[in-house]
N, C-alpha and C positions, 0 to 999 in steps of 0.2 A: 881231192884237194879241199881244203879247209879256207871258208869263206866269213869271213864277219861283215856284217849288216848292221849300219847305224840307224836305223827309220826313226822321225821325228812324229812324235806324235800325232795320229788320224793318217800315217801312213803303210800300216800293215791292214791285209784285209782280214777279215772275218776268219777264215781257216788260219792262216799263221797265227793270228791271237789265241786261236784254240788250240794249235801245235803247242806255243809254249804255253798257257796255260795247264793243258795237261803234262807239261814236263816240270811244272812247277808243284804244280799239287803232288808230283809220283816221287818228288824229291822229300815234300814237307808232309806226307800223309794226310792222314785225319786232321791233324791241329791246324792245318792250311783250311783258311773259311771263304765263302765269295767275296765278301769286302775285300781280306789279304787280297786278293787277285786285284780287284777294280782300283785299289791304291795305285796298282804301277799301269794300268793300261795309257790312261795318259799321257806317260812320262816317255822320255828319250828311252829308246830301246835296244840292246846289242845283242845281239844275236850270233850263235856260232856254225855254221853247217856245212856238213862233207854229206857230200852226194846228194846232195838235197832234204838230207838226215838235220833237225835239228837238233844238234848235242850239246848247246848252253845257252842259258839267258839270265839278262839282267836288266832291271829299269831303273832310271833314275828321273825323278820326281822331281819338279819344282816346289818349293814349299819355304817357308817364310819360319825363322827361329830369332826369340828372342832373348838377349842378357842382358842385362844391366841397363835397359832401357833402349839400348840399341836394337834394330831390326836388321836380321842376315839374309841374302839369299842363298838359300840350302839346295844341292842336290842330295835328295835321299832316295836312297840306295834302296831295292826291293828285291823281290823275284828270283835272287840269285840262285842259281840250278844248274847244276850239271847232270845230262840221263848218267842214271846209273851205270850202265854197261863201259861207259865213257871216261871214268873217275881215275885221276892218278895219268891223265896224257896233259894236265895241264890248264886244259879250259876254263877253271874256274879262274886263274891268272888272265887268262886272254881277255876276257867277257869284265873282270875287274881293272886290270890294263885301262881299258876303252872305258870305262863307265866313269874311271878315276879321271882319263882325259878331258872326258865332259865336263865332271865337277872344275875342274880349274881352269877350262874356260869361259864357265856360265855361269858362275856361284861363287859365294866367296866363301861358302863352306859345304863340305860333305858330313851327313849323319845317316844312321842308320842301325836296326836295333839288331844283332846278331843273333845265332842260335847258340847255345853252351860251345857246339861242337867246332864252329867256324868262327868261335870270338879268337884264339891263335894265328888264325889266318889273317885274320882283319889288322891284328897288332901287328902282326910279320910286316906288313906292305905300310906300315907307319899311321894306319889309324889311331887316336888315343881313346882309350876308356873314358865314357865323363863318369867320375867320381862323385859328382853333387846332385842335389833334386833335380828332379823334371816337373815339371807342370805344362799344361795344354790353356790354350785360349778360346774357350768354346763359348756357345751360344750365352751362357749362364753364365759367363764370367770365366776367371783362371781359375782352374782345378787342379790337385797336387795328383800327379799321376806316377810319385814313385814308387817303383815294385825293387825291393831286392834283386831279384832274379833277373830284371831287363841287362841288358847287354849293348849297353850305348853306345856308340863310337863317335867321335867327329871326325874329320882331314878335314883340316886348316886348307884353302885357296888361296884366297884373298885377304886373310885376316890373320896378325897372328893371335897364336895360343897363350901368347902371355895377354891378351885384352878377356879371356877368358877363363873364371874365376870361379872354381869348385864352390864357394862359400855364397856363390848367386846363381839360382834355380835359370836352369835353361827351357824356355817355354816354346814346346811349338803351336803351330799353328794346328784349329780344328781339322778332325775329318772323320764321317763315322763309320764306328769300329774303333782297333786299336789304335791309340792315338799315337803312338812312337813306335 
């Protein structure tokens, strides 16, 4: 029987966090670093598990994003995993399901930077691509932190998409490591 696990942060112990920790890294290889990981320990956690088998995870992060002078609260999205042997029953949907429920409870926006492979996935379930700059608000001030390559998404919560304007850089908040 297939269980999902909502634990709020400082509530899984030490071995579950290293369960999915190692389900995360076995999804993202080598390019998975220990910051990636300590981003989402923090955050809201969903969890999927048959037989006591953990076979998806995802966290969502509280974190603070800015446009046009206004401040949002964001849930962003991390960790998302499904074990391999498990791919194609769905999970990735369950564990997204739930993670997506959070965000429009506790957030007036979701963001989250995809992989080439899973940005389809993310538009399918109505995230939008951001189109426009990113920049971070770090120690030293705002920094332009736009890469071609990133993979940005938002869902709208609380806020809509039309208060949200390609033509004005969306800034998140610090944190070290990748900053998006």
């Amino acid at each position: 029987m297939m269980d999902v696990t909502i634990a709020q942060p400082g509530e899984l112990n030490r071995d579950v966090l290293d369960c999915a920790e190692t389900l995360v890294r076995s999804a993202f290889g080598h390019s998975f670093r220990t910051h990636d990981w300590l981003h989402g320990v923090d955050g809201v956690h969903v969890l999927v598990t048959e037989n006591g088998q953990l076979l998806a995870h995802a966290s969502v992060v509280a974190r603070s994003l800015c446009h046009d002078g206004e401040v949002f609260t964001a849930g962003y999205v991390g960790g998302v995993a499904v074990r391999n042997d498990q791919q194609g029953r769905g999970l990735g949907r369950v564990v997204m399901d739930h993670a997506e429920a959070i965000i429009q409870a506790q957030h007036q926006l979701g963001a989250l930077n995809a992989v080439d492979t899973a940005a389809p996935f993310y538009a399918a379930r109505g995230w939008l691509p951001w189109r426009g700059h990113t920049q971070a608000d770090t120690p030293d001030g705002v920094v332009d932190t736009y890469d071609p390559d990133d993979q940005i998404f938002v869902l709208p919560a609380g806020v809509s998409v039309d208060r949200l304007s390609d033509s004005t850089p969306l800034i998140c908040d610090w944190r070290v490591g990748d900053l998006w």
